[in-house]
N, C-alpha and C positions, 0 to 999 in steps of 0.2 A: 584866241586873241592873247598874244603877249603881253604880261605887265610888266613894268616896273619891278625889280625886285624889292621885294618889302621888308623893314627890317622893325624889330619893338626894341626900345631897350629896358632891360628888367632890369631892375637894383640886385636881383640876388645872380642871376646869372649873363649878367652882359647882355651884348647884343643876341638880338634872337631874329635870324632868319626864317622867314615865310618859304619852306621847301619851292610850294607853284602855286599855279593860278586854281586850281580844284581846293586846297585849302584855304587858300583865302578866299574863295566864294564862301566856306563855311562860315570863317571867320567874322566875313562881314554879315551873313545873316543875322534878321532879328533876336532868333533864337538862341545866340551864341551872345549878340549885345547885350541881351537882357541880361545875363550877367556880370557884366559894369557895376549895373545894381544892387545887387547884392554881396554884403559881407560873406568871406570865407570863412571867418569864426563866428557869425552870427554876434550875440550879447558879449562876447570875449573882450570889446573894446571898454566895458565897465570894470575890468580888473587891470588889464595891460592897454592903455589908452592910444596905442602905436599899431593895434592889430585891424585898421581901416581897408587891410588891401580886401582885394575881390575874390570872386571864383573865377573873371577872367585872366585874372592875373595867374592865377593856378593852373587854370586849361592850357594858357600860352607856355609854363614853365614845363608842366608833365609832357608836351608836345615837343619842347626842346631835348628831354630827356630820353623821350621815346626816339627822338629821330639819331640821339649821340648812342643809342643802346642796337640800333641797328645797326649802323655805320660799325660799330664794336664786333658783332656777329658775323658782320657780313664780313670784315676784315679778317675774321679767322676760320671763314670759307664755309661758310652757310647759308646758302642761299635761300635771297629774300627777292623776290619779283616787287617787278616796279609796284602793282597792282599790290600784294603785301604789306608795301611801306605806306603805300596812302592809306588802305583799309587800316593798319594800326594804328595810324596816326592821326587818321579820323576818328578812329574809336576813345581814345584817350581824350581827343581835345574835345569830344561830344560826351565822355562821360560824367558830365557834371550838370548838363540842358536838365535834365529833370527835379533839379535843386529848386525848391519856392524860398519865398524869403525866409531869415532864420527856420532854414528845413527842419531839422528836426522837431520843434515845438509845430509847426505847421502840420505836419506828419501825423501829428498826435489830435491835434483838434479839427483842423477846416476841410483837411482830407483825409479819413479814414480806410485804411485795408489796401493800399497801395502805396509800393514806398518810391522812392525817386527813380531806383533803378528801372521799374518799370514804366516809371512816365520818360525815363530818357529814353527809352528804347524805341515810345510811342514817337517821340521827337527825332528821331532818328528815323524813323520807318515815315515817316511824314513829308523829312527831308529827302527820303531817300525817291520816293511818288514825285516832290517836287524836281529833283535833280535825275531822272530818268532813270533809274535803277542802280547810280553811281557810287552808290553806298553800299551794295551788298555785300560785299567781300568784310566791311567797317563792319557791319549788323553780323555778320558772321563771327565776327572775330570776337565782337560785347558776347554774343549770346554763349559762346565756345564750341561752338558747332564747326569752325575750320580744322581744315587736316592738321594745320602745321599749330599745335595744342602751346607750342612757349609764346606764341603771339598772345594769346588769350592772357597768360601769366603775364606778363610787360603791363594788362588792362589791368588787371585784376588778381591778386596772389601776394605772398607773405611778401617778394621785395619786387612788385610792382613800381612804375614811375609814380603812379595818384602819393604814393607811401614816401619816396623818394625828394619830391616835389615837395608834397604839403608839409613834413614834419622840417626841413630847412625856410622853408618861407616861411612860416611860422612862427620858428626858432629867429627870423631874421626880425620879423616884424614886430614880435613883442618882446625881443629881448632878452629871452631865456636860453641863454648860451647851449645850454643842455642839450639841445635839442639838433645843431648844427653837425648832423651828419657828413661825412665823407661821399655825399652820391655821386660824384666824377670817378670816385677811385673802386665804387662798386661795378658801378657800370664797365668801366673797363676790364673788371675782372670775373664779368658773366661769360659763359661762354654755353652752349647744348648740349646733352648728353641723352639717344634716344628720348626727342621730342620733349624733352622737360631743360627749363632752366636748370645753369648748376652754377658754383662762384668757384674759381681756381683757388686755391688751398693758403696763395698768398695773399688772398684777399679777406681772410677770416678773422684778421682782428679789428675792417672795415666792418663787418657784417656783427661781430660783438658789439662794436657802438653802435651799429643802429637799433640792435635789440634793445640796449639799453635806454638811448637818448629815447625808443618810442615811451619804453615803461613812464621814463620822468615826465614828458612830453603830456601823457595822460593826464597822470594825477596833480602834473603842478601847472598845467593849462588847460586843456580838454575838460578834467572833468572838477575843477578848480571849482570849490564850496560857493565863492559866489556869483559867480558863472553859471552854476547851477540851479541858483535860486532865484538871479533874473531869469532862466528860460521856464523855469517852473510857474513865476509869475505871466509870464507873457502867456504862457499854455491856460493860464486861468483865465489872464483875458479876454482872450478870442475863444473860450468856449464859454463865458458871460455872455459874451459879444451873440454866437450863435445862438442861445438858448434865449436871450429878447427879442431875436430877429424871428426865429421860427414860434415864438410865442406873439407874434403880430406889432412890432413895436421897430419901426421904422428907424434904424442906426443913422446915420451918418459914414459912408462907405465908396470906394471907386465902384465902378458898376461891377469888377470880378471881383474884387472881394466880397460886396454884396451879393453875388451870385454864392460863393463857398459858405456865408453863413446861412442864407436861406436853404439850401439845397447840400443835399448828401450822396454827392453822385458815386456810384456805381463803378467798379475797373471797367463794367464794358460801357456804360456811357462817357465812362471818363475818353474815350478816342473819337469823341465829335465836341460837343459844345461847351464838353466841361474843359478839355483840352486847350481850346482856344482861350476861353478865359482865364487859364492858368498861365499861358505864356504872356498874358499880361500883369500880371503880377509881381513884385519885387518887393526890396524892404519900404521904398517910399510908400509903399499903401496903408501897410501897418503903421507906421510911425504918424502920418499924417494924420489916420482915424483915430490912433491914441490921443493926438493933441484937442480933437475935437471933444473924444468921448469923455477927457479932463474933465470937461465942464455937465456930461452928462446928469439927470437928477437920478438914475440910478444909481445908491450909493456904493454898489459892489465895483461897478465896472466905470465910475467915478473913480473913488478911490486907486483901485489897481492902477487906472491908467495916468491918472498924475504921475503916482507914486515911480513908474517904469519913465515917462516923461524926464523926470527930477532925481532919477536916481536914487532916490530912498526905497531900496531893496530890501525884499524879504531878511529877517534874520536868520540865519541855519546855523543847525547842529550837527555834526557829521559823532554816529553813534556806535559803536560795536553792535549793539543789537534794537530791535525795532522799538521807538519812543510807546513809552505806557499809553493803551488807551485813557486811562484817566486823566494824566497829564493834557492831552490832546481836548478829551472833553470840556477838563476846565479853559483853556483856550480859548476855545470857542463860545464856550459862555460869556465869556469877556466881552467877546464881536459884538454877539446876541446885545447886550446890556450896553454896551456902547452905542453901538450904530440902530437899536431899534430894529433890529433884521432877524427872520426865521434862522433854525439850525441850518439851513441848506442854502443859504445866500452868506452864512458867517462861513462855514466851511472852503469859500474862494480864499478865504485868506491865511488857510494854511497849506501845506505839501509833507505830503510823509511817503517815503519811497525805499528804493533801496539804489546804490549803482554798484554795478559790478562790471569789471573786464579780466581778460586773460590774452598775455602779449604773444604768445605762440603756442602753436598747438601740432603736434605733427600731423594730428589728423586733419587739420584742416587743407595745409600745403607748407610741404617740409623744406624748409632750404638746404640743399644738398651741397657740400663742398667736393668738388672734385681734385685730385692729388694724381702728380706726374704721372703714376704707374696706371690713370686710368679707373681707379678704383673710386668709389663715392660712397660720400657719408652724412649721416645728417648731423647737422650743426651739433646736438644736443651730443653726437659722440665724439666728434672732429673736437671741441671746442674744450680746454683745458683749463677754462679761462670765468667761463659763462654758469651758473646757479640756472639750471633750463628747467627743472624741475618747480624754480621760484618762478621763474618767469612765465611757466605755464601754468601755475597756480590761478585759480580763478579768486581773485579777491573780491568780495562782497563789504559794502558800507552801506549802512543806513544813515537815513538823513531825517530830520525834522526842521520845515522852515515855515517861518511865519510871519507874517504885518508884525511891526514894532508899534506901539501904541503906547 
């Protein structure tokens, strides 16, 4: 059946046409709505108050880029089957189904030992039983199991579209100039060289901004001190939240989310019933239970959940090296002597961790520059321009955050 051709329009990249009618069956699935629901920065909107967009707004961009980076390839005589472009192109705009609400803090408490990439895949392999097998070339291409190995890289690798995509939306959405990549003028300047992405040699001072914009992108968004200490709070939450519920003490919860506090499921039960109750899931769960558990008389998971409600966040320290345990201990004395609570119910209201990233690494997946005479290089020797050594530096920070009282 013929539709309509269907068009989005996205603030960062114009109109965005709906390739056919197999993508937009995806599209419109539940599985792909439910992320309407969900922030793409998670807690980011309590630093930079503009960062409201979605992960669907993310899926439908990387899916734009996926479809201008074919078109790119295919125009410099690389064959890509029709069957190709859908499997990429479903893979991109499905790799994000396995996102719960603020993932990552999720990841850490309600579901243990499975991260999203493999509940997407589950979400995938799901779709694929319900759409007659029309996925598998997509599943192919997530997993890297396809012949043609740069498909896989487009998903997934140092300048994938997820990368291309999210650090300019981003950049759009909260205002951090820095961040506003060139992805039109990369994409244009990929091209293959046995079975591996490469970028033409005049595209290498496109490919230095985006190592750079990622670096800023991190540290003055991503992993932004207070950013990080509302998800550190919210991680203390819901694992309050679980440890009353599996101690017998009836929350206030949607029936999935009350499913993930009582129950610890399994990666292999997670592909029946924990599954299903995950796809119902979003940020309205959390939020709504925190407004409830406001009023809770437990005063641990009282406390946190106004205080994330209201925005009175944790205070943090970002530290060269790990905070004294003494300092830590008397802290919590504090708690103790205030709130009337054990060491182990005051301890919710501190976070002592560490974060660390590193922006490139050759060994992970090197970005090769390719130059006239054919010959290729990788960035870190092509580039006359770039500190790669800095930028593959793995920096390490500690942090200490805690209830202001």
């Amino acid at each position: 059946m013929n539709r309509k051709k269907k068009i989005i329009n996205d603030p960062v990249f114009g109109f965005i046409s709906i390739p056919n009618n197999f993508l937009y069956s995806l599209i419109s699935h539940s599985y792909m709505q439910r992320l309407n629901r969900i922030k793409q920065m998670g807690l980011a909107a309590f630093v930079y108050p503009g960062a409201q967009h979605t992960r669907f707004h993310h899926s439908i961009g990387a899916m734009y880029l996926m479809q201008e980076a074919i078109d790119t390839l295919h125009s410099k005589g690389h064959e890509i089957t029709k069957d190709e472009a859908n499997g990429a192109l479903a893979s991109i705009l499905l790799h994000d189904i396995g996102h719960g609400p603020f993932s990552h803090a999720l990841e850490n408490t309600l579901v243990n030992g499975i991260n999203h990439e493999d509940i997407s895949l589950m979400l995938m392999q799901s779709l694929n039983t319900q759409q007659n097998g029309t996925l598998d070339t997509c599943i192919s291409i997530f997993k890297n199991e396809y012949p043609k190995r740069f498909l896989h890289q487009l998903v997934s690798g140092q300048l994938d579209v997820d990368r291309l995509d999210y650090l300019r939306r981003d950049s759009f959405f909260t205002g951090v100039t820095e961040g506003n990549i060139g992805s039109a003028r990369i994409i244009k300047m990929l091209n293959v060289r046995n079975d591996k992405l490469v970028v033409e040699a005049k595209g290498i001072y496109s490919i230095e901004n985006f190592l750079t914009s990622r670096r800023l992108m991190y540290w003055q968004v991503y992993l932004h001190k207070t950013a990080v200490a509302a998800e550190k709070m919210l991680i203390n939450v819901l694992t309050r939240a679980k440890e009353l519920t599996q101690d017998g003490i009836d929350l206030f919860a949607s029936p999935s989310l009350k499913y993930f506090l009582k129950n610890n499921p399994s990666k292999e039960s997670f592909k029946s019933e924990a599954l299903q109750h995950f796809v119902n899931l979003d940020d309205n769960d959390i939020w709504c239970a925190m407004k409830v558990w406001a009023k809770h008389n437990d005063v641990v998971l009282s406390t946190l959940s106004s205080a994330l409600v209201d925005r009175n966040l944790f205070k943090i320290e970002i530290l060269s090296t790990p905070k004294d345990p003494q300092s830590i201990k008397q802290q919590i004395d504090r708690y103790i002597s205030k709130f009337n609570i054990s060491e182990h119910e005051a301890e919710y209201f501190i976070s002592a961790d560490n974060i660390s990233t590193n922006m490139y690494t050759e060994l992970d997946d090197s970005i090769d520059i390719l130059y006239n005479d054919g010959t290729v290089k990788d960035i870190s020797e092509a580039s006359d321009m770039l500190n790669i050594e800095l930028l593959s530096k793995r920096i390490e920070k500690y942090y200490f955050s805690y209830l202001k009282t």
